[in-house]
C-alpha positions as CSV (number, residue, x, y, z in Angstrom):
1,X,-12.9,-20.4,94.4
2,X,-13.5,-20.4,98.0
3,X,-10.9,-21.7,100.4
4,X,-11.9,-24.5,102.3
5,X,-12.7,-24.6,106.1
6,X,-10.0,-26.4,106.9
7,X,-7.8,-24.6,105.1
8,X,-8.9,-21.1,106.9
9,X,-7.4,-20.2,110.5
10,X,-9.9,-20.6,113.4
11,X,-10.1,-18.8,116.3
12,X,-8.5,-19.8,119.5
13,X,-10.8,-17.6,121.4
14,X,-13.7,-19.1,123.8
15,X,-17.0,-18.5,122.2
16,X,-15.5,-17.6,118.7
17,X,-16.1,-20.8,117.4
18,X,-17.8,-19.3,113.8
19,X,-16.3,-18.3,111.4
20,X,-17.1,-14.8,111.1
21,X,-19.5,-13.9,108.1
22,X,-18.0,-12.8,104.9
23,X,-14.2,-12.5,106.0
24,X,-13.6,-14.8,103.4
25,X,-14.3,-12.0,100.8
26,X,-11.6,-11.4,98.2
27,X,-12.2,-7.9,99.1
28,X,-13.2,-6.8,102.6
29,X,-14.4,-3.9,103.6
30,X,-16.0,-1.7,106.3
31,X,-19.5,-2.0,105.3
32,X,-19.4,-5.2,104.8
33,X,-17.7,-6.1,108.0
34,X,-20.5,-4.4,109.8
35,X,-23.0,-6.4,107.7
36,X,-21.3,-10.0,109.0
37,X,-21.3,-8.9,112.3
38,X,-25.5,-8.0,112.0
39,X,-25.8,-11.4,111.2
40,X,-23.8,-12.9,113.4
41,X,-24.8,-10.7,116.5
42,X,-28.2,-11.9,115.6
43,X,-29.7,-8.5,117.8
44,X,-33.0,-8.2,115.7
45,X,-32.1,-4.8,114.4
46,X,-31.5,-3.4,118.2
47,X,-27.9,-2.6,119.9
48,X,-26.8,-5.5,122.2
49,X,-25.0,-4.7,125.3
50,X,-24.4,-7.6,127.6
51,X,-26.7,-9.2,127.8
52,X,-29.8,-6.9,127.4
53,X,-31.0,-5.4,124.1
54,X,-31.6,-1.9,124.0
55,X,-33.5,0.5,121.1
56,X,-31.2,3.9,120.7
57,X,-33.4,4.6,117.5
58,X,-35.3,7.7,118.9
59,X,-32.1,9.4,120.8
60,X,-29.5,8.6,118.4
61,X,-29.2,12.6,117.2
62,X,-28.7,13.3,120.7
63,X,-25.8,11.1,121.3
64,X,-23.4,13.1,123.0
65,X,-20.6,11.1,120.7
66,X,-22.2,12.1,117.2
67,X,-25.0,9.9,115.7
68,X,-22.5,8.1,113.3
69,X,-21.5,5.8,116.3
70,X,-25.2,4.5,117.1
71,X,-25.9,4.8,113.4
72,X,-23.0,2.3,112.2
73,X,-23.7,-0.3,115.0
74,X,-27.6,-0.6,114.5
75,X,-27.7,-4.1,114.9
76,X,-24.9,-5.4,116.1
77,X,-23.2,-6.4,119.6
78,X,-21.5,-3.1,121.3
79,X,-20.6,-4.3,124.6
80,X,-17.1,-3.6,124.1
81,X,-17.5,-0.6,122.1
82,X,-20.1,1.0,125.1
83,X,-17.8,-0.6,127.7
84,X,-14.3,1.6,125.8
85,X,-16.1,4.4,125.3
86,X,-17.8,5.1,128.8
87,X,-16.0,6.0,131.3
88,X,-17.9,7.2,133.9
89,X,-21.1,5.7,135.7
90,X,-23.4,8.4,133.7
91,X,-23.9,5.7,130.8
92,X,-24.7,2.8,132.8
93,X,-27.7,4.9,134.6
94,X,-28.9,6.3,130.8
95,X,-28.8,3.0,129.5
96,X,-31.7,1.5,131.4
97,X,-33.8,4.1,129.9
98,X,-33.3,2.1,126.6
99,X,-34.2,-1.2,127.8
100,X,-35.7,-3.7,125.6
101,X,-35.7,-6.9,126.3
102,X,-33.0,-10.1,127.4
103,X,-30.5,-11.3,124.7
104,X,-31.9,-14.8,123.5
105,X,-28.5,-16.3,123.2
106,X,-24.6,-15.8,124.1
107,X,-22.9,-13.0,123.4
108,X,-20.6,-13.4,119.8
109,X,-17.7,-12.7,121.4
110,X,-14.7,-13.8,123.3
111,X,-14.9,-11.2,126.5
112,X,-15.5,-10.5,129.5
113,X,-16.3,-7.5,131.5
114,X,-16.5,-8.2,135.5
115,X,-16.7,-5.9,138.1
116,X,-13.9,-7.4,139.9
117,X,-11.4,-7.9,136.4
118,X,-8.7,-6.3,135.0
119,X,-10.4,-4.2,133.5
120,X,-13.1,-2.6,135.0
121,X,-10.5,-2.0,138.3
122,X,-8.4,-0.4,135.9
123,X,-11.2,2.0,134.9
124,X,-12.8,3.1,138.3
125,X,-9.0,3.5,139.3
126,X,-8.2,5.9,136.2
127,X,-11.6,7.8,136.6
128,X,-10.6,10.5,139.6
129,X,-8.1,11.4,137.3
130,X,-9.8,11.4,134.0
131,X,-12.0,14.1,136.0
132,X,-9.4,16.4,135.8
133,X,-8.7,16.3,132.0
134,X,-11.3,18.4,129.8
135,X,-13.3,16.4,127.6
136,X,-12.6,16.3,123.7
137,X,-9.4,17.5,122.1
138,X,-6.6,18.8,124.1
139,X,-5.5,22.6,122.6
140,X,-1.7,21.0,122.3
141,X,-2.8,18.1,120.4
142,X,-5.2,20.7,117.8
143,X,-2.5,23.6,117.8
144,X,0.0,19.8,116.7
145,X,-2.7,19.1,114.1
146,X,-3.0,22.8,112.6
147,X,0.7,23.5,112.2
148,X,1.2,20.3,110.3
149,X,-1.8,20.7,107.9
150,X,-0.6,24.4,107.4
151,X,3.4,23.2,107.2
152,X,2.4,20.4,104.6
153,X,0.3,22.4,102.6
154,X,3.2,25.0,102.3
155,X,5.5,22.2,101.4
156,X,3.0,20.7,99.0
157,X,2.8,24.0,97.2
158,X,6.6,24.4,97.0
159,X,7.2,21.0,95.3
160,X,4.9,21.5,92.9
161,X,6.3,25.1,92.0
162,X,9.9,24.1,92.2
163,X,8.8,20.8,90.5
164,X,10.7,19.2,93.4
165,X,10.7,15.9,94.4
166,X,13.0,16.2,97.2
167,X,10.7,19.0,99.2
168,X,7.5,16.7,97.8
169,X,9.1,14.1,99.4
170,X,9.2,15.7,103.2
171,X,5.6,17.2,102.4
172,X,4.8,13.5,102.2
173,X,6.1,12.3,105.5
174,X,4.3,15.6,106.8
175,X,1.2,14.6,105.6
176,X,2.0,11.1,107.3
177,X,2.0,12.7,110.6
178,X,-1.0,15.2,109.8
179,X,-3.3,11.9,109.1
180,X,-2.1,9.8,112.2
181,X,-2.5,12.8,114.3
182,X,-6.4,13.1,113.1
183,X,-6.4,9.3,114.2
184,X,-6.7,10.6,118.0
185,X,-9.5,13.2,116.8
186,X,-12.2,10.7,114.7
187,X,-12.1,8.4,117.6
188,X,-14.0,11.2,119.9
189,X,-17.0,13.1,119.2
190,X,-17.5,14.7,115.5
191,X,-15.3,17.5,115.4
192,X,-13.2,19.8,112.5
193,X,-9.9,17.7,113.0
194,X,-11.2,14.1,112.3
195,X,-11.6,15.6,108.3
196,X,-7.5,15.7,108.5
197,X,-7.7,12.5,108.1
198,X,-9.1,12.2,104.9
199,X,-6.8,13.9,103.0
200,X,-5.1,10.5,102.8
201,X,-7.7,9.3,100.8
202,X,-8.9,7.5,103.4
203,X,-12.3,8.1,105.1
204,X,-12.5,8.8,109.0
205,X,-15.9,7.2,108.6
206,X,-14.7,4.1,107.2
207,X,-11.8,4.1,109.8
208,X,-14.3,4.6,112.5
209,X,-15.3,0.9,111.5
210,X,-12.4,-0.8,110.6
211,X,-10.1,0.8,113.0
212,X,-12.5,1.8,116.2
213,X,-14.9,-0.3,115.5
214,X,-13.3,-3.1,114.7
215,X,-9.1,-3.7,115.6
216,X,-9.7,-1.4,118.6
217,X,-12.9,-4.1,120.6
218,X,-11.4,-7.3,118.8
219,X,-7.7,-6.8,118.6
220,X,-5.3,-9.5,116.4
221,X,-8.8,-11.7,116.9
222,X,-10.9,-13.1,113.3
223,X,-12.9,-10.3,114.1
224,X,-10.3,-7.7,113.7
225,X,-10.5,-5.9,110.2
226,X,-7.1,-4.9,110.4
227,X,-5.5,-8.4,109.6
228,X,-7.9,-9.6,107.4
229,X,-8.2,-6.6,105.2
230,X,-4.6,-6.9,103.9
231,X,-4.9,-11.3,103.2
232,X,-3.8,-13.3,101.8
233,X,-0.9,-11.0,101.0
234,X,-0.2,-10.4,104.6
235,X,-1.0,-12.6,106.4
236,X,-0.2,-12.3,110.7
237,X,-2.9,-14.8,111.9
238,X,-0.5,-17.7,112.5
239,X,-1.7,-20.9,110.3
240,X,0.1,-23.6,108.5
241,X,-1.2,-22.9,105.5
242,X,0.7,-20.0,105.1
243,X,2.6,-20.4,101.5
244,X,6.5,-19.4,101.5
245,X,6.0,-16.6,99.5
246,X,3.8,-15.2,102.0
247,X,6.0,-15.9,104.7
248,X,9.1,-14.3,103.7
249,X,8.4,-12.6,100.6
250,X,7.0,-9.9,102.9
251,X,10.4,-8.6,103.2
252,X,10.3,-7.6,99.5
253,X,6.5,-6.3,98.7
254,X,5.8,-4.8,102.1
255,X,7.3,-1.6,101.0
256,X,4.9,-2.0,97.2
257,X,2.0,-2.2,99.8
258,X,2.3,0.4,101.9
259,X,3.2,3.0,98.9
260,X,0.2,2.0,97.0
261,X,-1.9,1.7,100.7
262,X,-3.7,5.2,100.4
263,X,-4.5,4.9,97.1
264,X,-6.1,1.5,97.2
265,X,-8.6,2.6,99.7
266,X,-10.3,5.2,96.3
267,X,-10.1,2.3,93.9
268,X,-11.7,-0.2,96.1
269,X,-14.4,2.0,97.0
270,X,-14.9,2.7,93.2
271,X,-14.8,-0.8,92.2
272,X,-17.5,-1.5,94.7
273,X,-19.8,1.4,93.8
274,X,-19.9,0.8,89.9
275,X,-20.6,-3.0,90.6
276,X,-23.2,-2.7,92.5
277,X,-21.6,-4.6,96.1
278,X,-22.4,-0.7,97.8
279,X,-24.8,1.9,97.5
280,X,-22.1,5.1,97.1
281,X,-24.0,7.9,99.4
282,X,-21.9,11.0,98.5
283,X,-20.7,13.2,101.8
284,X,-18.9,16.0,101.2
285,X,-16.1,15.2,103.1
286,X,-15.3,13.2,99.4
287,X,-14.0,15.7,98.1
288,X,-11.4,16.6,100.7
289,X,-8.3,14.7,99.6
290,X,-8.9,17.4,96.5
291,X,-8.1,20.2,98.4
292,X,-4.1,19.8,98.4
293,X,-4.2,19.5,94.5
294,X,-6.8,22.4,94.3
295,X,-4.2,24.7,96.4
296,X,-1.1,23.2,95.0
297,X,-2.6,24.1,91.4
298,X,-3.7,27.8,92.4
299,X,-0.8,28.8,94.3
300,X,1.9,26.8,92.3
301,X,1.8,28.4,89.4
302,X,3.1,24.5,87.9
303,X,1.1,23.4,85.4
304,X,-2.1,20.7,86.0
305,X,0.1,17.7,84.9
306,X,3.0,19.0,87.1
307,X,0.7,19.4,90.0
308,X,-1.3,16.2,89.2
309,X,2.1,14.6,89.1
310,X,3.3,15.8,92.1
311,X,0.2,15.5,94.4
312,X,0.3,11.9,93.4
313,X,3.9,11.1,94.7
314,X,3.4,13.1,98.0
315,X,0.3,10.8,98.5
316,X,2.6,8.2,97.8
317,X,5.1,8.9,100.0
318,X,2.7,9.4,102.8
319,X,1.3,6.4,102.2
320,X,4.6,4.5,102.5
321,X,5.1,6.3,106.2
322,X,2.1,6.1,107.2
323,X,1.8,2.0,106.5
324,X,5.5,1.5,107.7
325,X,4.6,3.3,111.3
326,X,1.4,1.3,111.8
327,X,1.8,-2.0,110.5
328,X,4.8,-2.0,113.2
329,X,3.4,0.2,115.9
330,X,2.3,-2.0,118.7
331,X,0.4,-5.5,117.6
332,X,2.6,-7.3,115.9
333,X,5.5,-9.4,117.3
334,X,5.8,-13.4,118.3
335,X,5.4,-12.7,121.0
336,X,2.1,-10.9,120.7
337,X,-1.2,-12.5,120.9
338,X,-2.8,-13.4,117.5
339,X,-5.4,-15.2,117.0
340,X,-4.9,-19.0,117.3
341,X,-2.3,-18.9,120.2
342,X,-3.7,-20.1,123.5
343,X,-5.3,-17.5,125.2
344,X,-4.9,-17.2,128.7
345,X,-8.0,-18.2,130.9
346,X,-9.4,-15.0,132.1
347,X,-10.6,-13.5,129.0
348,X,-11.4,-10.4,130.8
349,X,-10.9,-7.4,127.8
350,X,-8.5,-5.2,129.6
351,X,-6.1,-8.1,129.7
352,X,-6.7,-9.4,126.0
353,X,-5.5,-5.8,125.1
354,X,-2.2,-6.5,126.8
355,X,-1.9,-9.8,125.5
356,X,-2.3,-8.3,121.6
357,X,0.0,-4.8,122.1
358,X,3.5,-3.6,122.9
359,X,4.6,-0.2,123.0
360,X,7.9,1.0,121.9
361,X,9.8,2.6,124.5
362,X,11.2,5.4,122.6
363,X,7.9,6.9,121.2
364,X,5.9,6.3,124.7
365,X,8.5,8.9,126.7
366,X,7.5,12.0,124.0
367,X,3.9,13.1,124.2
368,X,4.5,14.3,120.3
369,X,5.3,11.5,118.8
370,X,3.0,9.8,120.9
371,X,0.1,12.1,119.0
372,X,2.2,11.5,115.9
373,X,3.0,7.6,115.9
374,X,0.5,6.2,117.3
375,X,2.3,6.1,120.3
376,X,0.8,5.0,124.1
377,X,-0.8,2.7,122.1
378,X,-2.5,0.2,125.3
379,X,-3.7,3.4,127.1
380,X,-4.9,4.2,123.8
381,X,-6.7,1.0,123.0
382,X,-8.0,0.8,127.0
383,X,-9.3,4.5,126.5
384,X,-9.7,5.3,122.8
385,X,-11.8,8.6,123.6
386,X,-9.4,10.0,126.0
387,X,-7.2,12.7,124.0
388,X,-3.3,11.8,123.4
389,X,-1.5,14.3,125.1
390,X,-3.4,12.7,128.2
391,X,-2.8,9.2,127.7
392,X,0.6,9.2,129.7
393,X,-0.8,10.7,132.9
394,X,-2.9,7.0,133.6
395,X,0.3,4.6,133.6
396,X,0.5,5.2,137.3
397,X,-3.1,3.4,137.7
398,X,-2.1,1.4,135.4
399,X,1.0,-0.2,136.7
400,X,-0.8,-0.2,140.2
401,X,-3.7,-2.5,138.6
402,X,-1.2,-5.1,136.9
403,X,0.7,-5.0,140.5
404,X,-2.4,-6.2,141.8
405,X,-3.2,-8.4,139.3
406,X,0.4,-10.0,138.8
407,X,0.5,-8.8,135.2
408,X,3.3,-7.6,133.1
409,X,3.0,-5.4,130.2
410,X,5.9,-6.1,127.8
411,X,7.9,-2.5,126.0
412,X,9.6,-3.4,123.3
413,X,11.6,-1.0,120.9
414,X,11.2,0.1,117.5
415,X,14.0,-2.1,116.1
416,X,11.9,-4.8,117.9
417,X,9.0,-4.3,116.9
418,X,9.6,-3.5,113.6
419,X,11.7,-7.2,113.1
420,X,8.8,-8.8,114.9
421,X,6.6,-7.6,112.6
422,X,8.4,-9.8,109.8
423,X,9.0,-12.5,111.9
424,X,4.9,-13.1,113.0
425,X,4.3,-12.6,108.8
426,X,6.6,-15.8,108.6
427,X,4.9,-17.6,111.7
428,X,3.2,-20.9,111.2
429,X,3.4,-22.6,114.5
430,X,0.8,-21.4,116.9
431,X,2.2,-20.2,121.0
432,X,0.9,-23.0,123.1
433,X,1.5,-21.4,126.0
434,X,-0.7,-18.4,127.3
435,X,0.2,-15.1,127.7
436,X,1.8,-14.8,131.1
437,X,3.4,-18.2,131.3
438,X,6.5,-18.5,131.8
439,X,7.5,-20.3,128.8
440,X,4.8,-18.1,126.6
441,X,8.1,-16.6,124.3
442,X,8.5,-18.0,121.2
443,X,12.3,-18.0,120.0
């Protein structure tokens, strides 16, 4: 039975006043985000961008990005996506060449994008030195990728010859960082390292949705994937509806859900093909979370059980680090934005992001674990394109923009934000207060 409306949390956010389509679903998933947001985008099968609709459908093989991007957004409302994405001025000029036609109504969506906000300063500030950096993947951050595929793989092998547990269990939390490292390679153009990422079980291409596509332009908002895919079980989205068991119970099943996280993803997609809700399209990338078991079994010399075995727990365990790193990376804290606190006024998208992150100070002053832990995880959000080991070199520009805005960006630690995390699961009471008031933290 369907909840009813009053019982479902609604957005705080200016212009959000719907309910977005189909995140009621028991299950949710990427696809069917993207179809919810077709519908309620209402672009008549073209790409929205402000307030202009545009037709990509003839040069969408020649987007420098990969045709996946223009591919998966047919239809919808990509201002925040083209405005993220684009650094320099080159994309404004091509995109008149696409002109359609006006927008018939508003824009679904709470933001704002002004020449004169925060974020848009922040951008032509940071541009004379994005100039500098090589686009794509840095060689550190690749060289970073390829030892750790090559060290869990030799670990992986190992367990399953020894019939270890022990080793399977460090191959595990290497695979962890293997996966999150491919996080900073799926959200540029297609290349060989964003395929890392699905030996998780996992898809890159479903991540580009649900991660990029989705947390990344709408973060802690209804819109954001990322909280609703995990409800009611977790549920972050502050609401007084929220059941006791949900509230603190969190401390006890947290760890069930982020061991079984990985695996989830291959029985949900399963479910949904053999009933029909998705038409399965087989890629080939499918088959790469096979390839540790394939050189496990072939250079173990353990049997197929053993290996089977033993591929399944290092999943496991990889699962485990990989949930317990980003579920308390950056977004979730009282004293974070979610969705039904008071927003502040200017809804410009530059300051949202600050409003809905917090970095952890530890992570943010190595540029490895930064690659490794989702670390620089604001810079990352502001400029999801721009490689890692780059990230740190824009806080100067940065800090100069919130100077002359008279914003502070809040650094937490991992301690904090890793309590916080629990403490917004057991939060009922909306934050009256905006972000940057004074009396905005919650005790």
């Amino acid at each position: 039975m369907a909840p009813k409306t009053e019982d479902l949390p609604q957005s705080s956010l200016p212009g959000m006043s719907k309910y977005p389509t189909y995140r009621r679903e028991p299950i949710k998933y990427a696809e069917l985000w993207l179809e919810g947001k077709r519908i309620d985008d209402n672009v008549e099968g073209l790409w929205r961008v402000h307030d202009g609709l545009y037709d990509f459908s003839e040069w969408m093989l020649r987007h420098p990005g990969g045709s996946d991007w223009l591919t998966m957004t047919k239809g919808t409302d990509i201002t925040e996506a083209f405005e993220a994405h684009h650094v320099t001025k080159s994309a404004e000029y091509l995109l008149k060449q696409f002109y359609v036609r006006p927008a018939s109504g508003p824009r679904y969506s709470a933001y704002t994008f002004r020449d004169d906000g925060f974020y848009r300063t922040f951008k032509r500030k940071a541009r004379p030195i994005l100039a500098t950096i090589p686009p794509g993947p840095s060689k550190q951050s690749k060289w970073c990728a390829d030892i750790l595929l090559g060290t869990f793989l030799l670990l992986a092998t190992v367990s399953a010859a020894k019939y270890n547990f022990v080793v399977g269990f460090v191959a595990g939390f290497i695979l962890n960082l293997t996966v999150v490292s491919a996080h900073n390679f799926f959200h540029m153009r297609d290349n060989l390292r964003m395929y890392y990422f699905d030996l998780s079980f996992m898809a890159h291409r479903e991540w580009r949705i649900s991660h990029a596509l989705s947390h990344h332009l709408y973060t802690n908002s209804l819109l954001d994937l990322e909280l609703a895919l995990f409800e009611p079980v977790m549920q972050w989205v502050p609401h007084p509806t929220k059941s006791f068991i949900v509230r603190y119970g969190s401390w006890f099943f947290s760890p069930i859900v982020y061991t079984v996280l990985f695996h989830s993803h291959v029985f949900i997609r399963l479910m949904l093909a053999v009933t029909g809700r998705i038409k399965y399209i087989f890629r080939i990338e499918d088959l790469i979370p096979l390839i540790p078991l394939a050189v496990m079994y072939t250079y173990s010399g353990a049997t197929f059980i053993n290996t089977l075995i033993m591929w399944l727990w290092i999943v496991a365990c990889a699962s485990f680090f990989f949930a317990l790193n980003g579920f308390n990376a950056a977004h979730h804290h009282p004293d974070v934005f979610h969705d039904g606190d008071t927003p502040r006024d200017d809804r410009d998208w530059g300051l949202a992001q600050i409003d809905a992150a917090r970095d952890r100070v530890e992570i943010n002053n190595v540029v490895f674990l930064v690659l490794v832990t989702f670390g620089d995880h604001l810079m990352h959000h502001m400029f999801p394109t721009v490689d890692h080991w780059h990230l740190h070199k824009l806080y100067p520009v940065f800090y100069e923009t919130c100077k002359e805005f008279g914003v502070t960006y809040q650094i937490g630690t991992i301690m904090d934000l890793l309590t916080g995390q629990f403490k917004q699961l057991a939060r009922v009471k909306p934050n009256p207060n905006p972000p940057g008031n004074i009396n905005h933290k919650i005790n």
